[in-house]
C-alpha positions in Angstrom: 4.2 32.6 -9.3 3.6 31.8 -5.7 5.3 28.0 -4.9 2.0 25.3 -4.3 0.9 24.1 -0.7 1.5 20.8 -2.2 4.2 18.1 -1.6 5.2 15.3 -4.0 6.8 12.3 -2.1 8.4 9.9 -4.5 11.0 7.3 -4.4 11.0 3.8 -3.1 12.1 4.1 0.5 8.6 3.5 1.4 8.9 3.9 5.2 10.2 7.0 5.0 7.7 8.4 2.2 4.8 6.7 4.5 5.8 8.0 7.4 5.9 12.0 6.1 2.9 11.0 3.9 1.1 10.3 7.3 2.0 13.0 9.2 0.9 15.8 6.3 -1.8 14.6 4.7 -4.6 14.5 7.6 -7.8 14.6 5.9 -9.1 12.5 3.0 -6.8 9.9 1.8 -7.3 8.7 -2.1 -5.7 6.2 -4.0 -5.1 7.4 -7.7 -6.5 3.8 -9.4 -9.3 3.9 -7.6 -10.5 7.7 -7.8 -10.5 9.9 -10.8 -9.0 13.5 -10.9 -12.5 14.4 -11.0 -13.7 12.6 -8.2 -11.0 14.0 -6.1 -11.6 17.3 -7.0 -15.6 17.4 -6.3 -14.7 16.0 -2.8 -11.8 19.5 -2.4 -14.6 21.8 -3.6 -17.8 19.8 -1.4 -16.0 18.1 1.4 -17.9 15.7 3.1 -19.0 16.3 6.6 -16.0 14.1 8.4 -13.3 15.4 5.6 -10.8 18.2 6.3 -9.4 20.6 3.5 -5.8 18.3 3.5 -6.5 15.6 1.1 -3.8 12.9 0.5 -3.4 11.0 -2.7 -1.4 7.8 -2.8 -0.1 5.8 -6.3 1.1 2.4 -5.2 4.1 0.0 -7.2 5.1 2.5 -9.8 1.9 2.8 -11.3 2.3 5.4 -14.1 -0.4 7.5 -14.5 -1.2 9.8 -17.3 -2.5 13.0 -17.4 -5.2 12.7 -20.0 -6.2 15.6 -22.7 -8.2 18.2 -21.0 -7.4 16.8 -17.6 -4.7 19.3 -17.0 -6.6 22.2 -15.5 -8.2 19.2 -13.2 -5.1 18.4 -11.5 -3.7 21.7 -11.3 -6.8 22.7 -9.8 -6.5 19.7 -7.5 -2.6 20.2 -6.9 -3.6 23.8 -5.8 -5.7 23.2 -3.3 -2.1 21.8 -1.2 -3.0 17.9 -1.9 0.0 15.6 -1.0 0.9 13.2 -2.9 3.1 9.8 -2.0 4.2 7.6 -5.3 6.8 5.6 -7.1 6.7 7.9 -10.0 10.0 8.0 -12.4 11.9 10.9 -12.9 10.4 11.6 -15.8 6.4 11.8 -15.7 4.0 13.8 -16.5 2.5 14.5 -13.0 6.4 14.9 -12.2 6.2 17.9 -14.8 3.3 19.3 -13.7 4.3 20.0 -9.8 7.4 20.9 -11.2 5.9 24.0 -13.3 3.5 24.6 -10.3 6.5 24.8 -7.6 5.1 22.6 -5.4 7.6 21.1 -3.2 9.2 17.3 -4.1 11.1 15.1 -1.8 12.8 11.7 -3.2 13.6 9.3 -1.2 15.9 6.7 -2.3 16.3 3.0 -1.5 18.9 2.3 1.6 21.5 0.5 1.1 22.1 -3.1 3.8 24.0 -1.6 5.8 22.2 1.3 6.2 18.8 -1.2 7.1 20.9 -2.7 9.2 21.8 0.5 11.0 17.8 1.2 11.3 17.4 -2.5 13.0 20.1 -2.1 15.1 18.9 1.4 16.6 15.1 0.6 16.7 15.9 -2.8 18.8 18.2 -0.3 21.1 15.7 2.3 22.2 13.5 -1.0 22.6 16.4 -2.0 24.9 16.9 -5.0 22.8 20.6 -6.4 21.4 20.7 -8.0 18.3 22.9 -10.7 17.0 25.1 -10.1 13.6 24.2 -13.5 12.0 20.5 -12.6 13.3 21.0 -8.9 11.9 22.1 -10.1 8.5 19.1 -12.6 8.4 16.1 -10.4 8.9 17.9 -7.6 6.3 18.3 -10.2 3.8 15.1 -12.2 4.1 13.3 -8.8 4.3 15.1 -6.8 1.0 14.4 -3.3 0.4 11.0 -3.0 1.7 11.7 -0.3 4.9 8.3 -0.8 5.8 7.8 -4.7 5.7 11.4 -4.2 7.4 9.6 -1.8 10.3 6.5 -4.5 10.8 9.2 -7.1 11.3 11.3 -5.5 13.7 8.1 -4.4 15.7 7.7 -8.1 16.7 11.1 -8.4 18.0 10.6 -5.5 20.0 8.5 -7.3 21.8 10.2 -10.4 22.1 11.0 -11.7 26.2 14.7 -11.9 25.5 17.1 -9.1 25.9 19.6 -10.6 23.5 17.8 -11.3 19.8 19.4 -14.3 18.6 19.1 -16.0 14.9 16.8 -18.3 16.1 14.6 -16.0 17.7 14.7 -14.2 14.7 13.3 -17.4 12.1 10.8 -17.7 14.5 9.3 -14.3 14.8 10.0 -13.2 11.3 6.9 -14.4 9.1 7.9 -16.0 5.8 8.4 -13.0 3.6 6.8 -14.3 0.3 5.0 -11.8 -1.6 2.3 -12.6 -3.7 0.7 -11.1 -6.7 -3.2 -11.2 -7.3 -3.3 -13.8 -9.6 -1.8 -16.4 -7.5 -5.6 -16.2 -5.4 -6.9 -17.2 -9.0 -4.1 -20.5 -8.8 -5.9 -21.6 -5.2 -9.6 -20.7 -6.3 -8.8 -23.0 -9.3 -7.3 -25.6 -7.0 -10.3 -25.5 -4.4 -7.0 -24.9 -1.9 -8.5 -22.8 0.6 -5.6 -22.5 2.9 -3.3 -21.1 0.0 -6.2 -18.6 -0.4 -6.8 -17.4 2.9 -2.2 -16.9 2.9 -2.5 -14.4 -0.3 -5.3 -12.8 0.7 -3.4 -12.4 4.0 0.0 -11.5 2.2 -1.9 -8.7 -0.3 -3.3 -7.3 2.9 -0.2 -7.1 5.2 1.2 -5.4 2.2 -1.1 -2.5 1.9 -2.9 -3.8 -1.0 -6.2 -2.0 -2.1 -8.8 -5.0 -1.6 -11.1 -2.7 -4.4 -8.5 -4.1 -6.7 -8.2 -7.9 -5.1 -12.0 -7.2 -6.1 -11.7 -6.1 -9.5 -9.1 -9.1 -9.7 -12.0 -11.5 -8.6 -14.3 -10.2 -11.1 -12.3 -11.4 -13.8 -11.3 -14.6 -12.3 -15.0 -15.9 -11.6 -16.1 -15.5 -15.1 -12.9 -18.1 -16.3 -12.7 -20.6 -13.3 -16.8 -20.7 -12.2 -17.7 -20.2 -15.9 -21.2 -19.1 -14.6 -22.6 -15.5 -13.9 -21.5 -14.3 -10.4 -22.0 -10.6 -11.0 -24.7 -10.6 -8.1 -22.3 -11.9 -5.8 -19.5 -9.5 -6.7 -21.9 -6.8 -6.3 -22.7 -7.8 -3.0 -18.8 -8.1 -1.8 -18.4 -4.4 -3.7 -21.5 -3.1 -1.7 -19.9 -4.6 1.7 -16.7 -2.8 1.5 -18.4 0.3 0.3 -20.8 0.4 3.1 -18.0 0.0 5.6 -17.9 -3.8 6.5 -14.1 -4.5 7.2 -12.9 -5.2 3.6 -10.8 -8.2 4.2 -13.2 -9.7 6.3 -15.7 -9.7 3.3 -13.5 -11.0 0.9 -12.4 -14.0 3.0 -16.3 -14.7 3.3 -16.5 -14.4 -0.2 -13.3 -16.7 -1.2 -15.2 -19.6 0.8 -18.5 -18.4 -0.9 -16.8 -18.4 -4.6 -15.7 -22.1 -3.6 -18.8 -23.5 -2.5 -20.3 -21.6 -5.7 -17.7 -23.3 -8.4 
């Protein structure tokens, strides 16, 4: 058997797994729990006019999904079209298994260790032409953790920082505070009328890649317990927005305010 055009990124060193996502899959990008197997398939065999025939396929936090009975020729049909595919998948899955018996190619990449994000700071700063202090090192590695790419966003603002020496205090100035925050916390400030606190998760979910179908999907079942009245017409309409190419988190901060003003 011939080895598969496809590649299977896993691992959670995200910015390295985002970055060779990026550069190999060029065409349609789909995320797996928001698209069926089938779905992605009908768009490899009647690609859209602005598609290309490299699809990309992305499974976000872990997510584990399984192969359901008499879905298996689906994906391998999928898989064999040369589909890459970027996830947090464990070792053992049944997707894993799958590109495994097809011979695609798989790449892990692991977590860094400090020092080693340290080491990444350190030599993105100097071919910025930027120094940066230990104590002010140590801070942005530990506030940040093991997020490579929420680590990358934060040392692209210091790169452009004025100074040529990066200092601690430059550094809890410029670097945002790092909280992340699950969906549900949104449902906490719709319930508390606290605007502010909304308009900061939806902010947070965004900046960290977030699908805002799902911040959606989240709202739907929100409304029903805190508004306690039907608001499926207004869900429709944010759903139709995004779908119809209105910048998503534009149209779900307009409908935050809108499901306060509503409740």
């Amino acid at each position: 058997m011939r080895a598969s055009k496809s590649v299977y990124l896993y691992g959670p060193d995200s910015l390295g797994r985002w970055r060779r996502f990026k550069s190999l899959a060029r065409g349609s990008l789909f995320y797996l729990y928001e698209t069926s197997w089938e779905e992605i398939l009908e768009e490899i065999r009647n690609p859209s006019l602005f598609s290309s025939s490299q699809v990309g396929i992305r499974i976000l936090h872990g997510r584990e999904e399984k192969i359901r009975k008499g879905e298996r020729e689906v994906v391998k049909e999928v898989i064999s079209s040369g589909v890459v595919i970027s996830s947090e998948y464990p070792e053992k899955s049944e997707l894993k298994a799958l590109l495994k018996e097809l011979r695609c190619t798989v790449e892990y990449y692991r977590a860094l260790y400090e020092r080693e994000r340290a080491a990444l700071v350190r030599e993105e700063l100097k071919k910025a032409g930027k120094d940066i202090a230990n104590d002010a090192l140590f801070y942005i590695v530990k506030t940040v953790g093991e997020d490579t790419l929420a680590l990358w966003r934060e040392v692209e603002k210091l790169k452009h920082l004025p100074c040529g020496k990066i200092l601690l205090s430059h550094v809890e100035k410029a670097v945002a505070p790092l909280r992340e925050y699950p969906v549900w916390e949104l449902e906490v400030a719709l319930a508390n009328r606290d605007y502010p606190k909304a308009w900061e998760v939806l902010e947070d979910l965004k900046q960290k890649g977030q699908s805002p179908q799902l911040v959606v999907g989240s709202l739907n079942y929100m409304m029903g317990r805190i508004c306690r009245k039907d608001l499926s017409e207004e869900l429709f309409l944010l759903d139709w927005r995004i779908k119809t190419g209105y910048s998503p988190w534009d149209s779900l901060h307009l409908a935050v305010l809108r499901f306060m003003y509503l409740c």
